[in-house]
N, CA, C and O atoms as a Tinker XYZ file with bonds, in Angstrom:
   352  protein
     1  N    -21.691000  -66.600000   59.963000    73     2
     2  CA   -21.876000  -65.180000   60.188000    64     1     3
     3  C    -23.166000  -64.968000   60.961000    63     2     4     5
     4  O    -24.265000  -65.499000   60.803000    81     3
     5  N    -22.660000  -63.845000   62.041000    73     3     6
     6  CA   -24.582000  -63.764000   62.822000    64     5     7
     7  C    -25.258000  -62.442000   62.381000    63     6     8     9
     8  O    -24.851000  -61.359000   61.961000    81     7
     9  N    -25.885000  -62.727000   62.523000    73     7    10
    10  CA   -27.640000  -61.435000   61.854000    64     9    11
    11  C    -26.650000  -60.330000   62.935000    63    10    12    13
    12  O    -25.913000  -60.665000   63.862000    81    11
    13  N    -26.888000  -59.247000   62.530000    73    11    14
    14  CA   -26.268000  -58.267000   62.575000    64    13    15
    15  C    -27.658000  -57.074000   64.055000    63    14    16    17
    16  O    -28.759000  -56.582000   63.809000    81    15
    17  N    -27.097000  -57.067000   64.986000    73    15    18
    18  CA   -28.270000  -56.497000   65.948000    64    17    19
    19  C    -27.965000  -54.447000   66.106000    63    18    20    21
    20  O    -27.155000  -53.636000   66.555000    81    19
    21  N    -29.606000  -54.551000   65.186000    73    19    22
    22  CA   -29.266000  -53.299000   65.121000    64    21    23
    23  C    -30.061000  -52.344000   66.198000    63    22    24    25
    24  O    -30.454000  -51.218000   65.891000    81    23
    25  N    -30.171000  -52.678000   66.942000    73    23    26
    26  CA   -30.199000  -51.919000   68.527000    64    25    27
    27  C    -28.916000  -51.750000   68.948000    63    26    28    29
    28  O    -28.934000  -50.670000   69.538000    81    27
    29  N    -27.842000  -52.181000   68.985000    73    27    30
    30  CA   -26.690000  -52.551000   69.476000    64    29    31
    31  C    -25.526000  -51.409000   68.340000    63    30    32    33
    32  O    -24.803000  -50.500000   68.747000    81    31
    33  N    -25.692000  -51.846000   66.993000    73    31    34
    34  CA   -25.449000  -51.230000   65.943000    64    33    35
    35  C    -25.889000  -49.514000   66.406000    63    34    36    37
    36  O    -24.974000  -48.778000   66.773000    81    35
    37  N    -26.962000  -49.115000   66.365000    73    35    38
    38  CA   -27.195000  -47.677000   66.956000    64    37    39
    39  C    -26.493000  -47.154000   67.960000    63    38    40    41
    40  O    -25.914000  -46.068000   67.918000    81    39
    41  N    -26.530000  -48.016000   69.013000    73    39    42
    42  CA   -25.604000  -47.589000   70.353000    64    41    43
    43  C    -24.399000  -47.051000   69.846000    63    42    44    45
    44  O    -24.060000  -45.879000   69.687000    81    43
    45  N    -23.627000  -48.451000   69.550000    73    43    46
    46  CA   -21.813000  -48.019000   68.508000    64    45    47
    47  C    -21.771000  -46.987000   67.843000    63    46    48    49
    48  O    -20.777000  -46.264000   67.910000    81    47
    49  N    -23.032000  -46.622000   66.902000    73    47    50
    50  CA   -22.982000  -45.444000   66.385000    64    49    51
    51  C    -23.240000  -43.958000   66.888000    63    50    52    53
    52  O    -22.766000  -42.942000   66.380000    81    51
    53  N    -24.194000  -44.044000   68.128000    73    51    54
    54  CA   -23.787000  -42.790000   68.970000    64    53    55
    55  C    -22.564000  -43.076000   69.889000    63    54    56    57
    56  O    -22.538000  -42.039000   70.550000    81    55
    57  N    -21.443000  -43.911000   70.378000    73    55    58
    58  CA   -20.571000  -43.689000   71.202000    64    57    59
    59  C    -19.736000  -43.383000   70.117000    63    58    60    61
    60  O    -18.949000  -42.441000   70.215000    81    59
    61  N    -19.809000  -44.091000   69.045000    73    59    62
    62  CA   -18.833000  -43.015000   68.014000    64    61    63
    63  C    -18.734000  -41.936000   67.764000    63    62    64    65
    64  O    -17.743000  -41.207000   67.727000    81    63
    65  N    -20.281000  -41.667000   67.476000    73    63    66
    66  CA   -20.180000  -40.326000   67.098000    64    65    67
    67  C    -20.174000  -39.165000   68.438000    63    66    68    69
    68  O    -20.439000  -38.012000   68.096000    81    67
    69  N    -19.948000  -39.349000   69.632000    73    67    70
    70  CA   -19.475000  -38.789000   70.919000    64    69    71
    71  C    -18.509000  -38.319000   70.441000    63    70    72    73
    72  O    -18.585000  -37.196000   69.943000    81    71
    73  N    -17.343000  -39.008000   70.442000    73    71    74
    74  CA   -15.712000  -39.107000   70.356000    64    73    75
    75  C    -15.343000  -37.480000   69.412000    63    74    76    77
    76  O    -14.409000  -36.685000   69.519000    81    75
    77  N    -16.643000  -37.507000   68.452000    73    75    78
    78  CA   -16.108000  -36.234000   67.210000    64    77    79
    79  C    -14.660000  -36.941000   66.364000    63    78    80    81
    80  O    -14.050000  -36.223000   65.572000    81    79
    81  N    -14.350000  -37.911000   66.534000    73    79    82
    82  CA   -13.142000  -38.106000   65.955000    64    81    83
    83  C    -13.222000  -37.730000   64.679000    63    82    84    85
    84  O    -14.302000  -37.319000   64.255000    81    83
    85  N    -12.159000  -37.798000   63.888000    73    83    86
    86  CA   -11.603000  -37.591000   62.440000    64    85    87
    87  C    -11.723000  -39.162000   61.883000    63    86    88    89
    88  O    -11.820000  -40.286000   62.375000    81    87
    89  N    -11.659000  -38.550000   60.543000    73    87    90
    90  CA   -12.061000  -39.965000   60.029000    64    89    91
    91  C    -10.748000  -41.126000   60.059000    63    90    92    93
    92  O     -9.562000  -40.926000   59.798000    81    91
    93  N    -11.258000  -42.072000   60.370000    73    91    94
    94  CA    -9.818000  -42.962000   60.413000    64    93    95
    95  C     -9.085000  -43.811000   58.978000    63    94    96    97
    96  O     -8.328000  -44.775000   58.867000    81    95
    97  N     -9.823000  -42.796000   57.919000    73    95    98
    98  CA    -9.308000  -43.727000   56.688000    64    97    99
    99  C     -8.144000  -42.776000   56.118000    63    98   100   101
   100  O     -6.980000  -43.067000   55.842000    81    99
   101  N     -9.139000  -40.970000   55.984000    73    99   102
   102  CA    -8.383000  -40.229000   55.380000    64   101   103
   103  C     -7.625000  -39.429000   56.259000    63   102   104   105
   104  O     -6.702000  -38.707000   55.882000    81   103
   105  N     -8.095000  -39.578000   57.709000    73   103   106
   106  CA    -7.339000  -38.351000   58.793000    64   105   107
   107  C     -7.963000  -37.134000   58.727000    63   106   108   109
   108  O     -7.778000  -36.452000   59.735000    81   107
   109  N     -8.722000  -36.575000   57.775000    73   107   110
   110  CA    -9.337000  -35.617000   57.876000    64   109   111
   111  C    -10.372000  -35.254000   58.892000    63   110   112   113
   112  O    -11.364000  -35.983000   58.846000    81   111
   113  N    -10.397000  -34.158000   59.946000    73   111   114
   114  CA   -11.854000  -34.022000   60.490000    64   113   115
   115  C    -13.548000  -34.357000   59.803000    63   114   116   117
   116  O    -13.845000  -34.424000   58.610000    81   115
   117  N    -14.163000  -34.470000   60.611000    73   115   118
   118  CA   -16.024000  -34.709000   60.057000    64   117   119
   119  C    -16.634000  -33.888000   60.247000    63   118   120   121
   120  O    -16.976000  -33.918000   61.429000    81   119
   121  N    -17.043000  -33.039000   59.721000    73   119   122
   122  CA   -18.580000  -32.508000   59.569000    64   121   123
   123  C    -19.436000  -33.124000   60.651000    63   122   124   125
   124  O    -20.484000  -32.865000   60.059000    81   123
   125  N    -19.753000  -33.582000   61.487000    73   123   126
   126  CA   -20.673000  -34.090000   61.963000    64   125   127
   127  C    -22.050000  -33.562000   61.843000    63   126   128   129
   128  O    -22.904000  -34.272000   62.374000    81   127
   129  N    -22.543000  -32.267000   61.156000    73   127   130
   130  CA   -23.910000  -31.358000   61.395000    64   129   131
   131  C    -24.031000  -31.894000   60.083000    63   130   132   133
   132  O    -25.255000  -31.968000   59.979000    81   131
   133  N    -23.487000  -32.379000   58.856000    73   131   134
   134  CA   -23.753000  -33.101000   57.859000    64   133   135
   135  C    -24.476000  -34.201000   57.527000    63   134   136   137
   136  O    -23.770000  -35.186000   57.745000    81   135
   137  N    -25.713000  -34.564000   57.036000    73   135   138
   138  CA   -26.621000  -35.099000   56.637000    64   137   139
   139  C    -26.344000  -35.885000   55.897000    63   138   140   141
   140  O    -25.827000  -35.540000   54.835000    81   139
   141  N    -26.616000  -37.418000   56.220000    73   139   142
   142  CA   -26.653000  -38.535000   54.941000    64   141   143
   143  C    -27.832000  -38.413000   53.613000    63   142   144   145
   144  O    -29.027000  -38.532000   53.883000    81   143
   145  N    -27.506000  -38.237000   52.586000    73   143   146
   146  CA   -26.028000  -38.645000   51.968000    64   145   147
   147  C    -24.932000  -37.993000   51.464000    63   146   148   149
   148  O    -24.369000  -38.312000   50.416000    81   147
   149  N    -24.571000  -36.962000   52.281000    73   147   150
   150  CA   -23.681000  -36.122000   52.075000    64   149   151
   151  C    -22.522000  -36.692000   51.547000    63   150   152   153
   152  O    -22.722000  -37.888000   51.762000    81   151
   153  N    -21.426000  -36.604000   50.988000    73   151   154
   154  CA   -20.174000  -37.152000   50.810000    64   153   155
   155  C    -19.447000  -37.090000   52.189000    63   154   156   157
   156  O    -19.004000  -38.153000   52.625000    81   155
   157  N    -19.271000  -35.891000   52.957000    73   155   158
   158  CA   -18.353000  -35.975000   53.600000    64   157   159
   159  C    -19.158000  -36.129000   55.510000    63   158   160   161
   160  O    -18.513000  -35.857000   56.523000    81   159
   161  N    -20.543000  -36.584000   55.507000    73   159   162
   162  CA   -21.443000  -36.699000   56.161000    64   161   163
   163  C    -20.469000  -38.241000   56.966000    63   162   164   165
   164  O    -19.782000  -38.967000   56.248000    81   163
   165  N    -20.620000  -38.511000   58.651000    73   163   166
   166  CA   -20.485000  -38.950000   59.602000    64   165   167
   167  C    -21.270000  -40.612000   59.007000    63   166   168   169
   168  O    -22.483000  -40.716000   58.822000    81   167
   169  N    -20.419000  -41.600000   58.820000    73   167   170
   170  CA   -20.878000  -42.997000   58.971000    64   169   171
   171  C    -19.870000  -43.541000   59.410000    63   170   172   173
   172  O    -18.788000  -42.974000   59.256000    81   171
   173  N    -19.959000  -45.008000   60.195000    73   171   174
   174  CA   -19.469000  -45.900000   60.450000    64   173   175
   175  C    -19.057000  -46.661000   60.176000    63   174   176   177
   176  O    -19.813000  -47.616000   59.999000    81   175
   177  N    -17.260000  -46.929000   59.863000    73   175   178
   178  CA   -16.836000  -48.120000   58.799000    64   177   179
   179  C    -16.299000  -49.068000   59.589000    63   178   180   181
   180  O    -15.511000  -48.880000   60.515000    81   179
   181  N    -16.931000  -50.533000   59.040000    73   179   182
   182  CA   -15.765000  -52.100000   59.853000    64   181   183
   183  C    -14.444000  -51.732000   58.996000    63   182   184   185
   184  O    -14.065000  -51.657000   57.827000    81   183
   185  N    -13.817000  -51.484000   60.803000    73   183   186
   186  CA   -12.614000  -51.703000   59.709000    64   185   187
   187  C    -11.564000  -52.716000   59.252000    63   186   188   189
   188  O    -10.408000  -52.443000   58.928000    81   187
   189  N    -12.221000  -54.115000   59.276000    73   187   190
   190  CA   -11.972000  -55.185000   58.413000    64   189   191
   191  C    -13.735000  -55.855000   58.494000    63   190   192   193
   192  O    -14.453000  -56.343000   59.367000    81   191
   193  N    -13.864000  -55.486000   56.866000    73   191   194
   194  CA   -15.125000  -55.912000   56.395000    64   193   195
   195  C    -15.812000  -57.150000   57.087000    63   194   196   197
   196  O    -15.002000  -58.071000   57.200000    81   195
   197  N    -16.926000  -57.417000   57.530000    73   195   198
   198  CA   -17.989000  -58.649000   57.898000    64   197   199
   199  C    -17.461000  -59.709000   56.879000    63   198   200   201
   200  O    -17.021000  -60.824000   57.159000    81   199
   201  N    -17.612000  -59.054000   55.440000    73   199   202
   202  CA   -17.078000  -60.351000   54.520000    64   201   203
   203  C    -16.111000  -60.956000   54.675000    63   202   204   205
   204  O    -16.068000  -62.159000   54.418000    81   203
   205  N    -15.104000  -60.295000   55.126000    73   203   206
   206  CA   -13.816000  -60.748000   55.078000    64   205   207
   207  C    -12.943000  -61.156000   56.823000    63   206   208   209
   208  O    -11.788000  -61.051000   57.234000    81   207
   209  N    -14.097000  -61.580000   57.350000    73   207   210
   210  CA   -13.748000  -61.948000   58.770000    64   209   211
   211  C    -13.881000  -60.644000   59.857000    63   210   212   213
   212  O    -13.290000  -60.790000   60.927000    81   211
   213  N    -14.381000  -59.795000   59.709000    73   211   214
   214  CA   -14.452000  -58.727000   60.553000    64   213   215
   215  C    -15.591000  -59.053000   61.646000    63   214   216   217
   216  O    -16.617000  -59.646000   61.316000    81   215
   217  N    -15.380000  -58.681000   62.805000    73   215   218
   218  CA   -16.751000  -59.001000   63.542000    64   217   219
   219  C    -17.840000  -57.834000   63.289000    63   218   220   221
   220  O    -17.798000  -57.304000   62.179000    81   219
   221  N    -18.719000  -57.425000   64.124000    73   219   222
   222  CA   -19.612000  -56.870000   63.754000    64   221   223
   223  C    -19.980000  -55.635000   66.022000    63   222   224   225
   224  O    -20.990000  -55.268000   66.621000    81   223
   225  N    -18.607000  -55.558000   66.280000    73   223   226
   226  CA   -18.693000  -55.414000   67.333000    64   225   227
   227  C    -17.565000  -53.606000   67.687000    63   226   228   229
   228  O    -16.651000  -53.216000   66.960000    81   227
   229  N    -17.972000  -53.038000   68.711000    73   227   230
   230  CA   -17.273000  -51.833000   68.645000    64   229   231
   231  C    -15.475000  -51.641000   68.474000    63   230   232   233
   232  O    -14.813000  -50.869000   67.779000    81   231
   233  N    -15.283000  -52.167000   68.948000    73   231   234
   234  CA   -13.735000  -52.960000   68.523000    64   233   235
   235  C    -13.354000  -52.481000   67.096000    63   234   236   237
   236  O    -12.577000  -51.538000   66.942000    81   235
   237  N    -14.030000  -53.288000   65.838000    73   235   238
   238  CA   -14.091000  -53.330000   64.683000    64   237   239
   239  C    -14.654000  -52.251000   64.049000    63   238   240   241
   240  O    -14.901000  -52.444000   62.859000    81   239
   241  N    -15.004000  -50.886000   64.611000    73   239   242
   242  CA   -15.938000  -49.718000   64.183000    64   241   243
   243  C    -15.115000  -48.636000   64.274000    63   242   244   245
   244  O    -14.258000  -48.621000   65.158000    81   243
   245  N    -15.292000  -47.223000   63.090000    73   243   246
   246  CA   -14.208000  -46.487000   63.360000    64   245   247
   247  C    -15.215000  -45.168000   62.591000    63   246   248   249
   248  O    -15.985000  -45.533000   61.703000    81   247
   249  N    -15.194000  -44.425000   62.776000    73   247   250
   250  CA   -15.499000  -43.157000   62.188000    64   249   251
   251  C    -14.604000  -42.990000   60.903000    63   250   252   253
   252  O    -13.390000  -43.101000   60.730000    81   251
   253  N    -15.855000  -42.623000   59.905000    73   251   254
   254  CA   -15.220000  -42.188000   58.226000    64   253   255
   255  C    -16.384000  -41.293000   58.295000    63   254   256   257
   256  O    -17.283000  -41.061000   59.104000    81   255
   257  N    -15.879000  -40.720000   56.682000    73   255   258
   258  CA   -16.802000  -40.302000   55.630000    64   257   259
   259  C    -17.740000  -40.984000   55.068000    63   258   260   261
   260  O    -17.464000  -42.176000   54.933000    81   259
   261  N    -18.630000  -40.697000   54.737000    73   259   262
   262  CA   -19.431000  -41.335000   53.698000    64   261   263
   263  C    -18.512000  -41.543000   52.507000    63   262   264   265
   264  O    -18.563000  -42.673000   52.020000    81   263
   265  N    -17.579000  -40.566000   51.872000    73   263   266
   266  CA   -17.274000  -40.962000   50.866000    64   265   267
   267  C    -15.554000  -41.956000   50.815000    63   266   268   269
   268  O    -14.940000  -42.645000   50.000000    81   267
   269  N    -15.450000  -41.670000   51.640000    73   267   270
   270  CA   -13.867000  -42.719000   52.071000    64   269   271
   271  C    -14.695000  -43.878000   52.785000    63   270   272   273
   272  O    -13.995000  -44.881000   52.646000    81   271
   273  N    -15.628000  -44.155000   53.347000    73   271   274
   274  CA   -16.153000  -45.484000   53.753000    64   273   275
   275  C    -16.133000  -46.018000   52.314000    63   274   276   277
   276  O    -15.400000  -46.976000   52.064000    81   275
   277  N    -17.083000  -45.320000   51.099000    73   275   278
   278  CA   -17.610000  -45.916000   50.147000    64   277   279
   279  C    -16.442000  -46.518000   49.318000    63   278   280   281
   280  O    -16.438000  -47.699000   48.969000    81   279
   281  N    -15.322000  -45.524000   48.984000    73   279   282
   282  CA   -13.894000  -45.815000   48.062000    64   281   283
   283  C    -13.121000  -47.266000   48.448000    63   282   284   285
   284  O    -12.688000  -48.127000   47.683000    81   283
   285  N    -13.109000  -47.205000   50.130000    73   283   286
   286  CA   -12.926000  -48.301000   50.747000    64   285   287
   287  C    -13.530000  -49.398000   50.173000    63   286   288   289
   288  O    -12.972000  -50.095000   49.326000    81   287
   289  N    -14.709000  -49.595000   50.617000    73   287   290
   290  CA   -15.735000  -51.056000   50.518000    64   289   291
   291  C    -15.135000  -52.165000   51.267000    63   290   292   293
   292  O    -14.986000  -51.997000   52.477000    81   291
   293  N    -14.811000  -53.138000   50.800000    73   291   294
   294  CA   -14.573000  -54.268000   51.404000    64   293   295
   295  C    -13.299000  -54.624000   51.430000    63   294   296   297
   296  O    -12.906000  -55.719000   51.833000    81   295
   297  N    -12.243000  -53.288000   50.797000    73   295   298
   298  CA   -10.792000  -53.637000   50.891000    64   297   299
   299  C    -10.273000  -53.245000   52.059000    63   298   300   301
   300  O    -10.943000  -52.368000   52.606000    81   299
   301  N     -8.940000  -53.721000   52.857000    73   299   302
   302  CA    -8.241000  -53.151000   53.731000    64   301   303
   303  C     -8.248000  -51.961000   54.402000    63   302   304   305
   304  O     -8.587000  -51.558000   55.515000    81   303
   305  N     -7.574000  -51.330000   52.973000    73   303   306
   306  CA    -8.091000  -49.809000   53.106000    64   305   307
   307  C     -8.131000  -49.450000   52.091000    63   306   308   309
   308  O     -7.821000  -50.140000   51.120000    81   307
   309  N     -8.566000  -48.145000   52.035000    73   307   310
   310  CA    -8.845000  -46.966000   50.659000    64   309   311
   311  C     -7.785000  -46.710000   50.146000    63   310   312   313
   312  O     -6.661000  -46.624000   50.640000    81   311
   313  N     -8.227000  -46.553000   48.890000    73   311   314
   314  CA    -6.695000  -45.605000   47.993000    64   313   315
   315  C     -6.117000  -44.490000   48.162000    63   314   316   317
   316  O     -5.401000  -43.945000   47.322000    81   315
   317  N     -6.474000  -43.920000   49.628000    73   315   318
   318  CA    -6.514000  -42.433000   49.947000    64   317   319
   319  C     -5.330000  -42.795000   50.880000    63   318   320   321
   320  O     -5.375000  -43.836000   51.535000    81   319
   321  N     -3.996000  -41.736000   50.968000    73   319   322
   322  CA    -3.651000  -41.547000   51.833000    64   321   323
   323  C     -3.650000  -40.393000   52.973000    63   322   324   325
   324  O     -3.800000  -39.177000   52.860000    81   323
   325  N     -3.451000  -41.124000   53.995000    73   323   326
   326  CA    -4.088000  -40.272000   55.459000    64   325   327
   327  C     -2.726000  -39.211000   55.567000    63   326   328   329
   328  O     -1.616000  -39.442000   55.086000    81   327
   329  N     -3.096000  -38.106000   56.263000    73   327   330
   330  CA    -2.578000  -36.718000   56.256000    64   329   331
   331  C     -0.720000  -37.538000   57.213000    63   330   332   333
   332  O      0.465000  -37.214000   57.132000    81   331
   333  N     -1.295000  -38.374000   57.803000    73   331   334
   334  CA     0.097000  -38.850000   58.733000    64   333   335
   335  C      0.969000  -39.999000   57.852000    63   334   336   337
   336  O      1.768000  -40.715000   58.456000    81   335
   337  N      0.829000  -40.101000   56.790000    73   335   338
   338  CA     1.206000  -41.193000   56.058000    64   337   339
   339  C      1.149000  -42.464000   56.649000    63   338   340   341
   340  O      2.104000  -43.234000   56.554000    81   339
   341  N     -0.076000  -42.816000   57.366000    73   339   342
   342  CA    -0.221000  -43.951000   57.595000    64   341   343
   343  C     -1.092000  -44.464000   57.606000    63   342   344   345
   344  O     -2.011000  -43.738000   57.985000    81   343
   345  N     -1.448000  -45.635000   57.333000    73   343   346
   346  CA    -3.240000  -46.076000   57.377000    64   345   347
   347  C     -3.509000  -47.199000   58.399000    63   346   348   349
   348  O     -4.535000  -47.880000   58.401000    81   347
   349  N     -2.531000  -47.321000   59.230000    73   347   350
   350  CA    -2.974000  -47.805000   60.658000    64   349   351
   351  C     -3.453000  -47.718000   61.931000    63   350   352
   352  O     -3.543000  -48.730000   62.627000    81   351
């Protein structure tokens, strides 16, 4: 596994947060004017965990919640289902 470059990490996280997308776990829109540690506040989830073979690159990065990143963690996906019935 490589050290994680967080200059690079920041970048991903403003071209994400450009996009305004919805979160990609629950489908719901973001708050984006929302403040960490808000629950429903703008973070960045791998969406297949570092632990579990995920890279650490924009590819692998997706707009959530703070609180559907957190429910998630290091599984697949969350126990939440998304408004489209799908979690792909």
């Amino acid at each position: 596994m490589s050290n994680r470059n967080t200059a690079q990490r920041d970048r991903d996280r403003a071209r994400i947060r450009a996009t305004k997308a919805a979160c990609h776990i629950c489908g719901e829109a973001i708050d984006y004017s929302l403040a960490w540690p808000d629950p429903m506040c703008f973070v960045v989830d791998h969406k297949q965990a570092i632990v579990n073979g995920g890279v650490d690159r924009i590819e692998n990065k997706a707009a959530s919640h703070n609180r559907c990143n957190s429910l998630k963690r290091a599984k697949a996906y969350a126990p939440i289902v998304r408004r489209s019935n799908s979690l792909a």
